[in-house]
Each structure stands twice: as C-alpha cells, then as structure tokens.
C-alpha positions as CSV (number, residue, x, y, z in Angstrom):
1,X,24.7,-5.3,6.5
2,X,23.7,-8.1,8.6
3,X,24.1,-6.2,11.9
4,X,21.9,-3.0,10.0
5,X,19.3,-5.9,8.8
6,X,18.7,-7.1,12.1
7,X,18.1,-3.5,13.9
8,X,15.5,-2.4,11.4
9,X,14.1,-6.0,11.5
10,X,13.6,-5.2,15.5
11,X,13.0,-1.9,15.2
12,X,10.0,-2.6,12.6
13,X,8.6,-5.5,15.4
14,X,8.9,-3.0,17.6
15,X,6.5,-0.7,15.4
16,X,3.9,-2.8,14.7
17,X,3.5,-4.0,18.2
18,X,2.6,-0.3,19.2
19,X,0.0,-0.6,16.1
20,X,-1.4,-3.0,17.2
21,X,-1.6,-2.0,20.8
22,X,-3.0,1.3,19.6
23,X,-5.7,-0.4,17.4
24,X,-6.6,-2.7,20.4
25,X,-7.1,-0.1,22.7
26,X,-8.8,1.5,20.6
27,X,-11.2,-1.1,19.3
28,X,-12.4,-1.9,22.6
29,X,-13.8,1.5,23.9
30,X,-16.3,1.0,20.8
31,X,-19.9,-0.3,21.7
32,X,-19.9,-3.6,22.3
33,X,-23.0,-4.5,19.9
34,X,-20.0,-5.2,17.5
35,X,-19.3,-8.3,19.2
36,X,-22.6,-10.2,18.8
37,X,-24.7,-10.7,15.6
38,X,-28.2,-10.4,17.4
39,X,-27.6,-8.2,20.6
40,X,-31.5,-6.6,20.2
41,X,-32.2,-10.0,20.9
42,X,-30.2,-11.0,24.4
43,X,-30.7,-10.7,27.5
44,X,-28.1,-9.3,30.2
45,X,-27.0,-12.4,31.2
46,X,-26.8,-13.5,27.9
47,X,-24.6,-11.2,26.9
48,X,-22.1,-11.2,29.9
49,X,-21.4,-15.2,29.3
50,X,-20.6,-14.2,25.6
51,X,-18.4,-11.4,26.7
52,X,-16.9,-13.9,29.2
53,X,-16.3,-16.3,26.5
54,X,-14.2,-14.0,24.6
55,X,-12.4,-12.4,27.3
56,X,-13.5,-9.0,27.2
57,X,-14.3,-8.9,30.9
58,X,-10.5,-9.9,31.5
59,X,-8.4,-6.3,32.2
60,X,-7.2,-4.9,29.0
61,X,-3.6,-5.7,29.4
62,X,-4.6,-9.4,29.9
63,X,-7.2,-9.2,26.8
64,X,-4.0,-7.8,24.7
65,X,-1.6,-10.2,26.3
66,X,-3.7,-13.5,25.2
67,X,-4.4,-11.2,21.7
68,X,-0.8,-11.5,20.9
69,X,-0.7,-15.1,22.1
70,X,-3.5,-16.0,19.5
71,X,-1.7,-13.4,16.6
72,X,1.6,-15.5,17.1
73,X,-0.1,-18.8,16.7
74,X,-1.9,-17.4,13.1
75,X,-5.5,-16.9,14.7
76,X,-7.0,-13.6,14.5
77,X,-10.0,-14.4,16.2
78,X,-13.7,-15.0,14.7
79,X,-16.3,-12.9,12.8
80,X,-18.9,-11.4,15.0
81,X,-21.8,-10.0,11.9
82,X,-20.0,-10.6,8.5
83,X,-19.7,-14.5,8.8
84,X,-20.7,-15.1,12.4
85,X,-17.9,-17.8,13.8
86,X,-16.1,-18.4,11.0
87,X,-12.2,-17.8,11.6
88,X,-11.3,-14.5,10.0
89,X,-8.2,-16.0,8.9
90,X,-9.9,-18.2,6.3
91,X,-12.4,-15.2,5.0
92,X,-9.0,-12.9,4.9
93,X,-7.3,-16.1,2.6
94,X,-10.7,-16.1,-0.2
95,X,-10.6,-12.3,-0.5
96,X,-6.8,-11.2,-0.4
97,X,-5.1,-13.3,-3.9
98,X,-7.5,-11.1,-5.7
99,X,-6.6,-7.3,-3.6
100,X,-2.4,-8.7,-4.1
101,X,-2.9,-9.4,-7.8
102,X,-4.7,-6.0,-8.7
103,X,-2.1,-4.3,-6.4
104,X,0.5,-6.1,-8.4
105,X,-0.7,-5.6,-12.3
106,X,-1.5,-1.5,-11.3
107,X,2.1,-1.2,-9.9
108,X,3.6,-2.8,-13.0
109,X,1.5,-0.5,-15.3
110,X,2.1,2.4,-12.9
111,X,6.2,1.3,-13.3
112,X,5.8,1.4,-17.2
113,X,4.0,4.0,-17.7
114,X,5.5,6.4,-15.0
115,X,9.3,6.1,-15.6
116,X,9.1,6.4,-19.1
117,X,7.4,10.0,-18.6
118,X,9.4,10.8,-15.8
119,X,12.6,10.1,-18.3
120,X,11.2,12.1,-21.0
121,X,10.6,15.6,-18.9
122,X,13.7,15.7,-17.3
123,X,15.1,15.2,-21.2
124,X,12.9,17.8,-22.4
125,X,13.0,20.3,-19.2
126,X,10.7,22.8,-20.3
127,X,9.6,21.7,-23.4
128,X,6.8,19.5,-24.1
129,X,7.1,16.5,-22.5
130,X,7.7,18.2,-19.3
131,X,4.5,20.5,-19.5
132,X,2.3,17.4,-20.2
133,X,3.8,15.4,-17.3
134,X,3.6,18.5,-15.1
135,X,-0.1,19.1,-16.1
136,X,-1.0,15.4,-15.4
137,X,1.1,15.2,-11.9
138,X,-0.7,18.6,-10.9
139,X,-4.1,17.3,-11.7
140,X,-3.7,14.0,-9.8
141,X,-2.3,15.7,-6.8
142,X,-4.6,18.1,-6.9
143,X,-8.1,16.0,-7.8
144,X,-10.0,13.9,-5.5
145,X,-9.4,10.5,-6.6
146,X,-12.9,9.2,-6.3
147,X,-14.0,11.9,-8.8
148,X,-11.9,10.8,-11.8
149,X,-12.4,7.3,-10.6
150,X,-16.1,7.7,-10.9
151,X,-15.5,9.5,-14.7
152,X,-13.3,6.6,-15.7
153,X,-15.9,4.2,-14.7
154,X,-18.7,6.3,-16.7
155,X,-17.0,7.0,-19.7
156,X,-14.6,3.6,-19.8
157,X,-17.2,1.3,-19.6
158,X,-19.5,3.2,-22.0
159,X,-16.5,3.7,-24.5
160,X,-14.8,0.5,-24.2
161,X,-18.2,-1.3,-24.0
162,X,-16.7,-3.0,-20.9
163,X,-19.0,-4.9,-17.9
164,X,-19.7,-2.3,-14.9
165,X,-19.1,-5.3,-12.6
166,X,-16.0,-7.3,-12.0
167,X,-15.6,-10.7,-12.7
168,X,-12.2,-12.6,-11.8
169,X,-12.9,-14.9,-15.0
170,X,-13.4,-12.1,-17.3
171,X,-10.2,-10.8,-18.4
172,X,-11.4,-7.9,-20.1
173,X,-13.2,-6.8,-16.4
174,X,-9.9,-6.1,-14.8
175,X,-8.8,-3.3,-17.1
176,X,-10.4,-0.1,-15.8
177,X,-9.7,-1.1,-12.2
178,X,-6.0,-1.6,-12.6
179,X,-5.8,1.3,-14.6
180,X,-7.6,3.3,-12.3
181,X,-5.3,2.1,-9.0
182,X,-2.3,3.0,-11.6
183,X,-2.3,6.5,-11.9
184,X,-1.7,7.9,-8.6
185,X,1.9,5.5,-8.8
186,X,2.4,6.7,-11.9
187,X,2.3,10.0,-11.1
188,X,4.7,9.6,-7.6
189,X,7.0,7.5,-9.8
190,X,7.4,10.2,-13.1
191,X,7.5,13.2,-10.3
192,X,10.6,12.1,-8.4
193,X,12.2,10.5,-11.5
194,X,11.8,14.1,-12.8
195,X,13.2,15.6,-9.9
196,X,16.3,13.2,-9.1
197,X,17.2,12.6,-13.1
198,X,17.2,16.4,-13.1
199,X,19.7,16.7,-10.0
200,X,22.0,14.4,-11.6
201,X,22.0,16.5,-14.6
202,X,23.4,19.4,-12.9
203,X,26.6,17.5,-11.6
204,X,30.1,18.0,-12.2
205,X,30.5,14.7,-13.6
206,X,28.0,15.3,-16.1
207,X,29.1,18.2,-17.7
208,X,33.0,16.8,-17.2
209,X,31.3,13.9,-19.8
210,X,29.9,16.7,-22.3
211,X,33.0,17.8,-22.5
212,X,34.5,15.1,-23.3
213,X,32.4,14.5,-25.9
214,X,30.1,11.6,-25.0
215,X,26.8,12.1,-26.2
216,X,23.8,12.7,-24.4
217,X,22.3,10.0,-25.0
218,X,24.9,7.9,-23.4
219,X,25.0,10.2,-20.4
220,X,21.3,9.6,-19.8
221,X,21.1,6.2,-20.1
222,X,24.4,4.8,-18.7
223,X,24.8,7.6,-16.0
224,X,22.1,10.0,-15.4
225,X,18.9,7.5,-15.2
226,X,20.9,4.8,-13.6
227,X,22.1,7.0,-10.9
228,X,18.9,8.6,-10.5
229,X,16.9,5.4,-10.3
230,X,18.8,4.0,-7.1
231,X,17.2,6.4,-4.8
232,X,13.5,5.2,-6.1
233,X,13.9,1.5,-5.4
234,X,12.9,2.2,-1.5
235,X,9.8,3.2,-2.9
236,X,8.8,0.6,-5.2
237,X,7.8,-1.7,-2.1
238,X,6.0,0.2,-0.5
239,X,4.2,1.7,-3.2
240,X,2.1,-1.7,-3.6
241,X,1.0,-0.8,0.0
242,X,-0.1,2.7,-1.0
243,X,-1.8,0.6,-4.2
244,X,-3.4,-1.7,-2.3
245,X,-4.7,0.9,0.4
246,X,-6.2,2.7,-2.8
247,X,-7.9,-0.4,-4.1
248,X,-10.9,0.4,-1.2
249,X,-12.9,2.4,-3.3
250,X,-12.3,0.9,-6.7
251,X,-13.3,-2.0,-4.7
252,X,-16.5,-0.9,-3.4
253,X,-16.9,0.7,-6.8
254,X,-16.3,-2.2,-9.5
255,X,-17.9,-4.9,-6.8
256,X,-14.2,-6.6,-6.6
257,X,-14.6,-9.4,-3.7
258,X,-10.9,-8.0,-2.0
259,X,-9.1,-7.0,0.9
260,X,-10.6,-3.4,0.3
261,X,-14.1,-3.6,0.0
262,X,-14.3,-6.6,2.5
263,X,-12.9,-3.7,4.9
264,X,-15.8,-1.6,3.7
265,X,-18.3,-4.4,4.3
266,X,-17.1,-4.7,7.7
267,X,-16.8,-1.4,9.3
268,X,-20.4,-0.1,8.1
269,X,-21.2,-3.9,9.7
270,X,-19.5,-3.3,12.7
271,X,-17.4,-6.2,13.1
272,X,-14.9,-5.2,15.5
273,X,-13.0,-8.2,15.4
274,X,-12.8,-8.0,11.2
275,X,-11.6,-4.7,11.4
276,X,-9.3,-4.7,13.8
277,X,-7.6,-8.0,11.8
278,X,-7.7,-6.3,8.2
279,X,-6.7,-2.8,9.8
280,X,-3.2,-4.7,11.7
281,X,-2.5,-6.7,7.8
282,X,-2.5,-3.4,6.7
283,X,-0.1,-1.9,9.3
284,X,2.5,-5.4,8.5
285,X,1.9,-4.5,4.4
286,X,2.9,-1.0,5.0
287,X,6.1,-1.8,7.9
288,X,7.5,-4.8,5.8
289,X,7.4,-2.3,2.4
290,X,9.1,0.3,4.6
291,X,12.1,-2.3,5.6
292,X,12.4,-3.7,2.5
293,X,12.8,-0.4,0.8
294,X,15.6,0.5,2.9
295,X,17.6,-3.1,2.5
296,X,17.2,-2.5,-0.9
297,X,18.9,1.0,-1.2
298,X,21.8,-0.4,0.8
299,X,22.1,-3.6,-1.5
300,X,22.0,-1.8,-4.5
301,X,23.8,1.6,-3.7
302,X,27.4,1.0,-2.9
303,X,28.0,4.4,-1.7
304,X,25.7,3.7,1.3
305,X,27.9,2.0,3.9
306,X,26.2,0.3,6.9
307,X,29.7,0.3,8.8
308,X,30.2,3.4,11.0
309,X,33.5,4.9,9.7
310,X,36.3,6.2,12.0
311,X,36.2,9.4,13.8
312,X,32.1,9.8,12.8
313,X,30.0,10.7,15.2
C-alpha cells in the first residue's frame, strides 16, 4: 500500500508540473498589456523596467525555473488589474472558504439525494422509479446547464420569495445555489449506482442467496448496495472538483464573492498572473481528488491487492 501510495503520489507531482508548465507557456505568448494596470499610459521604457522587474525578459525556462521557486515557497506572484500588487495569495484566501463550503453542502445534497434514487431504479428496473431517474439523468446530460440554471433562478426566487443576490449571512440565500451545483452530482451518482447495483444483481452469488431463501431486502442492503458502492468512493473526491469547477456560473450568476466568479472577474480583466494562479489551484483540486479516489478504492476494497502476485505479468 505504502510502496502503491508513494508512486501515484509521484506520479500525480509529476502531472501537475506538466500543468503547470503548459499553463506557463501558455500564459506568456498572451499580450503583455495583462501585466500592467495602465499600459495606455507608459512609455517604452517604462514598460521594459517593469517587465524587467518581473522577469519576463529572462528566457522562458529561467522565468519557469524561478516560477516554481516562488510556487514552493507559497507565493504566486501579484495582481496586475484586479488588485494591482496585492499578493494573489491573500485575495485567493478571502474568496475560496466561501467556493469550498458551497462545493461541500451541493455534494452532500447531491450524495443524499442521488444514492437514494440510484437505489430505488435498480430496485424497481423498469418500473417507476427507474423511468423517473432515467428521464431526469437524460435531461441533465442532455440540457445545457446554464439554461435550467437560469430557470431555477427565475422561478426559485419568485416562488420561494428568496433574494436574487447572495449574501454569506443570509442563510436562506444559499439555497438555490447549492441546489443548483447539486444536480449534475446527483445525477452522475444515481446513474452509476444504477448501473453497478444492477451488475451485482445479475451474479451468481445473488441468485445462490434467493435460493436460499434470504429475502431481497437483505440481499440489497447487506450485499448488493454494499458491493456496488465500493467502486463509487473514487469518485466522491473528485466530484467536489467537478462541483466546484461548476460553481463559475452560479457564481457569476447569484453574485457569490468565490473562487468561480473571481476567475470570471479576472480573465475578462486580463490578469495574467490571477489566472494563471486560480487556473494551477484548479489543476491540484482536480489531481489530489484523482489520487485520493484511488487510495480509497484500495483501502476499502480488499479484493484489490497492491502486491504483484506470482507468475503475473
């Protein structure tokens, strides 16, 4: 286990170093106006001592080296046009305990809602249950999300005689966006419940229990769902990645001061040094889900092995 932990650990350093190579490349063949806060107004040699003073006439492998120098020591540079100087580190640390508690509450009410329905159509294949979960899986697959977003906004607010805006000390505020960043989770997690409850079904073990006698009831819950659950636990981790990567429009669209519309904010400003630091928290959210998916199948699963048996090749 250790040995396994230790070569996903690298192998997942390993990945986020080519992100962030990638998005530092890339980042720097944009114009450079996204550096300075009032280019209209410099002159040439203006500009080239601030380019100087943030290295970006060094050689791009020596900008990238001293980029991963500063990312090791917790500094991801300065705002350029959203908060000109300020450490983007300390902006990041007002707007992300508000993104991380929405991501949380939606995936909680996406796990509450979603494996419930997922039980109850592989129960009743065919039957109601299962054509209701089918219809609503279909439709969110199948339906831009911004457009029932917008419609749940419309009609939630209007129903529910709830405030437009959010606001963090207003409880009642934080409804419509959770629920909103809920349903595509809810849907993923009632889809392969569904599918994996449904393959355990059809095993021998299974029917060797009906015939036994036990009652299905007992099969579902002590054997079926159980087993069927274990191969959904990668996914809860990174699903709060997926939740959180959702929240940018319901950001933009509730005004929620977060991660997601701050990302917004920045790229129509043109902050290359904002983007590029939200865009590589991203890419660590989504790698450290990813890894701690997998440890988790092989803690709880005991028919994974991390041990490379004899005579395997």
């Amino acid at each position: 286990m250790l040995k396994y932990s230790f070569k996903r650990l690298i192998s997942s350093v390993l990945t986020l170093m080519i992100i962030i190579t990638i998005v530092f490349v890339l980042l720097r063949q944009m114009p450079i106006e996204g550096y300075f806060d009032n280019f209209d107004k410099l002159d040439q040699a203006q500009i080239q001592a601030k380019l100087s003073q943030l290295g970006l006439t060094d050689p791009i492998p020596v900008q990238l080296w001293n980029f991963f120098v500063d990312l090791l020591h917790g500094d991801l540079g300065t705002s350029s046009r959203y908060a000109t100087g300020a450490p983007i580190a300390d902006l990041i640390a007002k707007k992300a305990p508000i993104s991380i508690k929405l991501g949380v509450l939606s995936m909680a009410l996406s796990l509450i809602m979603g494996i419930p329905l997922g039980a109850a159509m592989a129960r009743s294949k065919g039957k109601f249950w299962d054509k209701i979960g089918t219809v609503y899986i279909v439709f969110i697959n199948a339906v831009p999300a911004a457009v029932y977003y917008i419609f749940i906004q419309m009609y939630g607010t209007s129903a529910l005689t709830i405030p437009m805006l959010f606001d963090e000390k207003n409880l009642v505020t934080w409804i419509l966006p959770v629920f909103s960043m809920s349903l595509g989770s809810t849907a993923s997690y009632a889809m392969w419940l569904r599918r994996y409850m449904v393959d355990e079904m059809n095993k021998d073990y299974v029917r060797l229990a009906r015939a036994k006698g036990v009652s299905d009831k007992k099969i579902m819950m002590q054997h079926v769902f159980r087993n069927a659950f274990v191969p959904m636990i990668q996914y809860i981790p990174t699903s709060l990645l997926y939740t959180i990567s959702g929240s940018i429009y319901i950001e933009s669209l509730y005004s929620i001061p977060g991660m997601g519309g701050l990302l917004v904010d920045v790229i129509g400003r043109q902050d290359n040094p904002m983007v590029q630091a939200i865009v590589i928290i991203y890419s660590c959210i989504g790698i450290i889900g990813l890894l701690l998916g997998d440890l988790l199948m092989g803690m709880i699963d005991p028919r994974i092995s991390f041990v490379k048996k004899e005579g395997a090749r």
